[in-house]
C-alpha positions as CSV (number, residue, x, y, z in Angstrom):
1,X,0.0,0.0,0.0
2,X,1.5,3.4,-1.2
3,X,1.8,5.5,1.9
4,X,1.9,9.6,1.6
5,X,4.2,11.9,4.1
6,X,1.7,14.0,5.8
7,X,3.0,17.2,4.0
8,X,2.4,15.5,0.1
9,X,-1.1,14.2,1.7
10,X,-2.1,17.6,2.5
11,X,-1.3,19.2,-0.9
12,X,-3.2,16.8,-2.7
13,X,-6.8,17.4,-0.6
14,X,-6.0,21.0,-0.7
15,X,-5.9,20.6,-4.6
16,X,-9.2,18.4,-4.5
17,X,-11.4,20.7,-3.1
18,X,-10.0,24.1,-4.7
19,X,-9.9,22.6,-8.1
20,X,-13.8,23.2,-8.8
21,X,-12.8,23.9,-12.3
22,X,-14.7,20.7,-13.4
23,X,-16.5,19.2,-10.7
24,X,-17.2,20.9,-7.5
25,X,-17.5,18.9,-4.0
26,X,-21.3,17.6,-3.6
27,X,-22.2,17.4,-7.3
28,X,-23.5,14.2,-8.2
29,X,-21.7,13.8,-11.7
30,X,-23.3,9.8,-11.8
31,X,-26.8,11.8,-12.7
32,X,-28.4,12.6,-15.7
33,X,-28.6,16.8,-15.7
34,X,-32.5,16.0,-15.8
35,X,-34.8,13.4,-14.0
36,X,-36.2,11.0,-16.4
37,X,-39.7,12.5,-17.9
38,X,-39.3,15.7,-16.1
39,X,-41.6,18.8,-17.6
40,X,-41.2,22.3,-18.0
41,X,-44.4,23.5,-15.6
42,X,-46.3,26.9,-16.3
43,X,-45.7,29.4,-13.3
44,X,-47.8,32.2,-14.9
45,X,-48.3,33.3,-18.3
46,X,-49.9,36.8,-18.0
47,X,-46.6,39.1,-18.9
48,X,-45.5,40.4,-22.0
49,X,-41.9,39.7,-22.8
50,X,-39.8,37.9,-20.8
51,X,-36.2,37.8,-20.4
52,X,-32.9,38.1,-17.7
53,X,-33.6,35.7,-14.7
54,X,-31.5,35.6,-11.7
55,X,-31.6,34.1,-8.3
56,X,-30.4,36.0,-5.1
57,X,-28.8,34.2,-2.3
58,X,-29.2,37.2,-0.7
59,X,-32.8,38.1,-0.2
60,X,-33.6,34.2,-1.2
61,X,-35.7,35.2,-4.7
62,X,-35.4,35.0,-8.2
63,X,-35.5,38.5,-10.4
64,X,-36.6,39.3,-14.0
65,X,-37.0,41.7,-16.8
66,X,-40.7,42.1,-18.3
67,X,-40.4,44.3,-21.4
68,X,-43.2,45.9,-23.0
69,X,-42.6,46.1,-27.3
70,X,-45.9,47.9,-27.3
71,X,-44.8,50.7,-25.5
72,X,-43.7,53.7,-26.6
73,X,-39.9,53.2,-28.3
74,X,-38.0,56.2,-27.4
75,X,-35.7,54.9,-25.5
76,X,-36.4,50.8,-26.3
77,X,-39.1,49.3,-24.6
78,X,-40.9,50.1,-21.7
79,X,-39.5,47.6,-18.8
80,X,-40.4,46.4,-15.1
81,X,-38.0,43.9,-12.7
82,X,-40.3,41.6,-11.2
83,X,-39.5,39.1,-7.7
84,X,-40.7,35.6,-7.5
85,X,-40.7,33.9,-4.2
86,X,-40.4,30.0,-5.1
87,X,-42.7,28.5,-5.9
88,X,-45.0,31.3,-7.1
89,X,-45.4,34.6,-5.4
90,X,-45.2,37.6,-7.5
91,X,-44.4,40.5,-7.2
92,X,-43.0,43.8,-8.7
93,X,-39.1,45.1,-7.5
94,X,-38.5,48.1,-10.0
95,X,-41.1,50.0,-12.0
96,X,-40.2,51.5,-15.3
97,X,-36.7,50.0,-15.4
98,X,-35.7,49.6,-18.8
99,X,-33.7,46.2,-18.2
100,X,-32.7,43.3,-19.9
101,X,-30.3,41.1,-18.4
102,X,-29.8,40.6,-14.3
103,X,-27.5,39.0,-12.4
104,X,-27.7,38.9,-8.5
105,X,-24.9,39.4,-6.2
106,X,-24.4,40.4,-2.6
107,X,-26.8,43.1,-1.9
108,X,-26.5,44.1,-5.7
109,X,-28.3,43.4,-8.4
110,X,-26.6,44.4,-12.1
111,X,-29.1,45.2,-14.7
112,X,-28.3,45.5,-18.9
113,X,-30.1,48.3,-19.4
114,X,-31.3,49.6,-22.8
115,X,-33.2,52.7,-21.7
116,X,-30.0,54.5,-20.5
117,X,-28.0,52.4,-22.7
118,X,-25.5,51.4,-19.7
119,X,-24.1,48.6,-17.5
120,X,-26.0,49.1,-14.2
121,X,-26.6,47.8,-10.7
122,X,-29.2,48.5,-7.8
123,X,-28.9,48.6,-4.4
124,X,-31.2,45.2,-3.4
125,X,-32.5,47.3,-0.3
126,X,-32.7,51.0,-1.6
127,X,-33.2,50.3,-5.5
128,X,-30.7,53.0,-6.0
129,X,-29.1,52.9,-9.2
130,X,-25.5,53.6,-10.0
131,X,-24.0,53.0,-14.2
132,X,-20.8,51.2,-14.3
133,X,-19.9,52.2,-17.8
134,X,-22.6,53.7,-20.8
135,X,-19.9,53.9,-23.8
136,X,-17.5,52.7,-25.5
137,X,-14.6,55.4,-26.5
138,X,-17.4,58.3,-25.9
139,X,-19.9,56.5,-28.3
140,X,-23.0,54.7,-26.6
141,X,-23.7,51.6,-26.2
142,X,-26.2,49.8,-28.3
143,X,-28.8,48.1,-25.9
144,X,-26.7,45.9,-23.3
145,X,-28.4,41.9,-23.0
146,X,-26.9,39.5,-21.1
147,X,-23.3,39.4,-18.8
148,X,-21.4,37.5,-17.0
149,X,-19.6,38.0,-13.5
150,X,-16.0,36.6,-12.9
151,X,-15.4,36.3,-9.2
152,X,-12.7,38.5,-9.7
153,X,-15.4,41.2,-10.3
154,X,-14.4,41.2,-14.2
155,X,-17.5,42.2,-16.3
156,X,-18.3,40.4,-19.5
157,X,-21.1,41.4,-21.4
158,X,-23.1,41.6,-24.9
159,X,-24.4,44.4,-26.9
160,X,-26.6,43.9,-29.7
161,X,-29.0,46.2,-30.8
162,X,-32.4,44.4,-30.4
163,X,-33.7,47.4,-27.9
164,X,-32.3,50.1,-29.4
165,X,-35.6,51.4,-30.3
166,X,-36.3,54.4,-32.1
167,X,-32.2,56.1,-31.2
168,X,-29.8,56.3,-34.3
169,X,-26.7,53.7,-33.3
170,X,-23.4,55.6,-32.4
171,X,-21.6,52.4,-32.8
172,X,-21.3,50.6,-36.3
173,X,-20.9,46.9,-34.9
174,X,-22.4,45.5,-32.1
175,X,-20.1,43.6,-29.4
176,X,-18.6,41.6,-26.7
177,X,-17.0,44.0,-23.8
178,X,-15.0,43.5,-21.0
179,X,-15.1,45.5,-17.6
180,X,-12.1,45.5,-15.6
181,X,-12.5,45.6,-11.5
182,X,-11.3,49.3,-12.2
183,X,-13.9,50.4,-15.0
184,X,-12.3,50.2,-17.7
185,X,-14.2,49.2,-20.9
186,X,-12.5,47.0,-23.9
187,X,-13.8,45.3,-26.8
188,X,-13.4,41.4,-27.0
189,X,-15.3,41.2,-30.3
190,X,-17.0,43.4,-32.8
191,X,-17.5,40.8,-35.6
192,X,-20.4,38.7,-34.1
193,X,-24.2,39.6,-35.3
194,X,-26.0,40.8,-32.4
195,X,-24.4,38.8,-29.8
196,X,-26.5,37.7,-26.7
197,X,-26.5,35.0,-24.4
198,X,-23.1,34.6,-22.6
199,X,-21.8,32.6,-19.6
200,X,-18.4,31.7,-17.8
201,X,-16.9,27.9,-17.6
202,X,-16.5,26.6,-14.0
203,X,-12.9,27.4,-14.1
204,X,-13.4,31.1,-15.7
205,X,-11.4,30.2,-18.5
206,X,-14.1,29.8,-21.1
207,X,-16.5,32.5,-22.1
208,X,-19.3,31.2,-24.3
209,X,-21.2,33.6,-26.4
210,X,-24.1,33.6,-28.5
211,X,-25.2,34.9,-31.4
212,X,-27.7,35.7,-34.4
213,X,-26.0,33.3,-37.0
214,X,-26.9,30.2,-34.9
215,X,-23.3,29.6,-33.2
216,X,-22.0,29.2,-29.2
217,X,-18.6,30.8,-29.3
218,X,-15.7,30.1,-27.2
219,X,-13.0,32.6,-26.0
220,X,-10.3,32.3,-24.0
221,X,-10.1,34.6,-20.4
222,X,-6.7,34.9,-19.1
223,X,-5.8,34.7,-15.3
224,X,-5.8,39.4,-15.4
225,X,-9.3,38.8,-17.0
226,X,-8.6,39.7,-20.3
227,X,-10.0,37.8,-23.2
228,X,-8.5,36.4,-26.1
229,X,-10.6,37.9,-29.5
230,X,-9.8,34.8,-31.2
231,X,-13.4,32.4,-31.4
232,X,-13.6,28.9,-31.4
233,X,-17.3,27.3,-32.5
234,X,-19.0,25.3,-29.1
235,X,-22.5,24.6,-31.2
236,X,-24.7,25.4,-34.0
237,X,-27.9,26.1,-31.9
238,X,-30.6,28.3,-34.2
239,X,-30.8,31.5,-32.5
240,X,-29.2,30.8,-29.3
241,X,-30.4,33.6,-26.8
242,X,-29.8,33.5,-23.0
243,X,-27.3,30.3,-20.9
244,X,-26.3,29.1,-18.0
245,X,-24.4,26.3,-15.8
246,X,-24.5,23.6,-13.8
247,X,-21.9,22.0,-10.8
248,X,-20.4,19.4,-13.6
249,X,-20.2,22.4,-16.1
250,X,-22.8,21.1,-18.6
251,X,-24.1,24.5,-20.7
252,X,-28.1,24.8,-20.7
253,X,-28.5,26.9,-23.9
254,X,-32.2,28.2,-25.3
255,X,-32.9,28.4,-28.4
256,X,-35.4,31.3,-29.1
257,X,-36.5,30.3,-32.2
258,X,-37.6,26.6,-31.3
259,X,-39.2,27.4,-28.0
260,X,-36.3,24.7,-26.2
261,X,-33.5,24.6,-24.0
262,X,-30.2,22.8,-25.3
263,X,-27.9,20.5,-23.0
264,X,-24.3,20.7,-23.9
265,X,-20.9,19.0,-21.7
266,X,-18.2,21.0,-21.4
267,X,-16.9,19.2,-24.1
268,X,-19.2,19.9,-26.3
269,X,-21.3,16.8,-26.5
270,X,-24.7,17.5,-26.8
271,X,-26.8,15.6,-23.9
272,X,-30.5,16.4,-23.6
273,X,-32.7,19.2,-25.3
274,X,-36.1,20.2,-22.9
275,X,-39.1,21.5,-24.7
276,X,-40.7,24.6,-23.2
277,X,-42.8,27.0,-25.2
278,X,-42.5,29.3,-27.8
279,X,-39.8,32.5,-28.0
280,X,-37.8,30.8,-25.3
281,X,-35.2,33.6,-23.8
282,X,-33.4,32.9,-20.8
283,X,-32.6,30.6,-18.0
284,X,-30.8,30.4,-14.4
285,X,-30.3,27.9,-11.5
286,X,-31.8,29.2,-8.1
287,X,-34.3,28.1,-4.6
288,X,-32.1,26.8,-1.7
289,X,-30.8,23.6,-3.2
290,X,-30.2,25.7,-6.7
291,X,-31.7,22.8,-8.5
292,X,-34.7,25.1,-9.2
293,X,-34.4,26.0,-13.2
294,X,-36.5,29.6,-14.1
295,X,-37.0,30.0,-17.4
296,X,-38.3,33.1,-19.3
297,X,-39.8,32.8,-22.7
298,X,-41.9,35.7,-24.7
299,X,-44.8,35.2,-22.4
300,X,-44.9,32.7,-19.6
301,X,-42.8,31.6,-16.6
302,X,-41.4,28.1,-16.2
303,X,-39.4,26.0,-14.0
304,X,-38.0,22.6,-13.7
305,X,-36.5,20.4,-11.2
306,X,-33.0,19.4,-12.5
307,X,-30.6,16.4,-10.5
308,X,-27.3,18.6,-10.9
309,X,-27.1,21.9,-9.1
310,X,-26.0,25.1,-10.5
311,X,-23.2,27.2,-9.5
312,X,-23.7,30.2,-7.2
313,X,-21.5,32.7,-8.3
């Protein structure tokens, strides 16, 4: 029997449990993401559009976007954050918001917001609002979507130009940004068309993006947070909108167009597809054991019960 010096033994649990890169400590890998026969059930269908979901471990709710494309355009449509307490309490956060994308964190929630064409967050107790950047070399941004949060406090985040609204573009490409810790803005990619859905790997060296010529990109993030411009194709998935992951780093990817969500490994094999509803947008891990799955399509509200956790980040 190969015996260890106590030193060597030590280095090698340390390693174990900090190496959550690929499989985190109490994630049962010998699942199936999703139970066997497992639904997509009907919260509430009585919104308009849907999109952005995000669970806080902080006030112990899920938050999303409603936007209104009937509403007046000025300044992209008309939009209100809504709570849910699980399973199905209801109720409204922000009025008038003009959000896309959230992402809880601590006692902040960050918004994509099209009306003031910025980066946000709000204070989860006063609603205060405070932009973390609006432009891009003086020029504005298009109509911010979806981001990601590295636990480094780097910012990664799309700008396409779906709720732009009635406002001339100042930019001629819509892109992938980066936020430094400091503020600092820089372009990852301006090449995609209308990128949108984007979400970091378990070990926060893969970004995935999304975009409107049915491909998953991957990019490279470096250990200052940078990211490598240079793509490499993860899936052809017909209109890929919002993503997220779970403990064993599968991808959950909707596709608008088909009304589904798409199950990728990190490797890119593709390993169950779930059939929600039509105009599919979004979806996010949350409820105490984060095996809660919201999802937001065009109109209604859905969850599922999923066997793998997601990651709190």
């Amino acid at each position: 029997m190969l015996k260890l010096k106590p030193c060597l033994l030590l280095i090698i649990l340390l390693f174990c449990q900090t190496s959550y890169a690929n499989q985190p400590l109490g994630c049962p890998t010998d699942l199936p993401p999703i139970p066997a026969g497992e639904k997509a059930k009907l919260i509430s269908n009585d919104f308009l559009f849907l999109e952005g979901p995000t669970w806080s471990e902080t006030t112990n709710v899920y938050y999303f976007s409603e936007m209104n494309f009937s509403s007046t355009q000025e300044n992209g449509p008309d939009a209100k954050i809504y709570q849910l307490k699980l399973p199905n309490t209801l109720a409204v956060f922000i009025e008038h918001s003009g959000t896309n994308g959230l992402l809880a964190k601590g006692g902040e929630l960050f918004a994509m917001n099209h009306d003031s064409q910025s980066v946000s967050s709000y204070s989860l107790t006063t609603k205060q609002k405070i932009i973390i950047a609006d432009n891009f070399h003086g020029q504005h941004f298009h109509s911010p979507n979806d981001m990601a949060l590295h636990t480094k406090k780097h910012i990664y985040f799309t700008d396409p130009d779906w709720q732009l609204g009635d406002r001339l573009p100042q930019l001629d490409f819509t892109g992938v940004y980066w936020i430094d810790p400091e503020g600092k803005v820089s372009l990852v990619d301006k090449s995609l068309d209308k990128p949108n859905g984007v979400v970091l790997s378990l070990d926060e060296r893969t970004l995935y993006v999304g975009d409107a010529e049915n491909r998953v990109n991957t990019y490279q993030v470096s250990e200052d947070g940078s990211v490598s411009n240079t793509r490499k194709l993860f899936a052809n998935i017909q209109s890929p909108d919002g993503m997220t992951i779970d403990c064993a780093g599968n991808l959950y990817i909707t596709s608008h167009a088909e009304g589904s969500i798409y199950l990728y490994s990190a490797e890119g094999t593709k390993l169950d597809k779930i059939e929600v509803g039509p105009n599919t947008t979004n979806v996010e891990f949350g409820g105490p054991d984060m095996q809660t799955l919201l999802i937001t399509t065009a109109s209604g509200l859905y969850s599922i019960r999923t066997n793998l956790p997601g990651v709190v980040r």
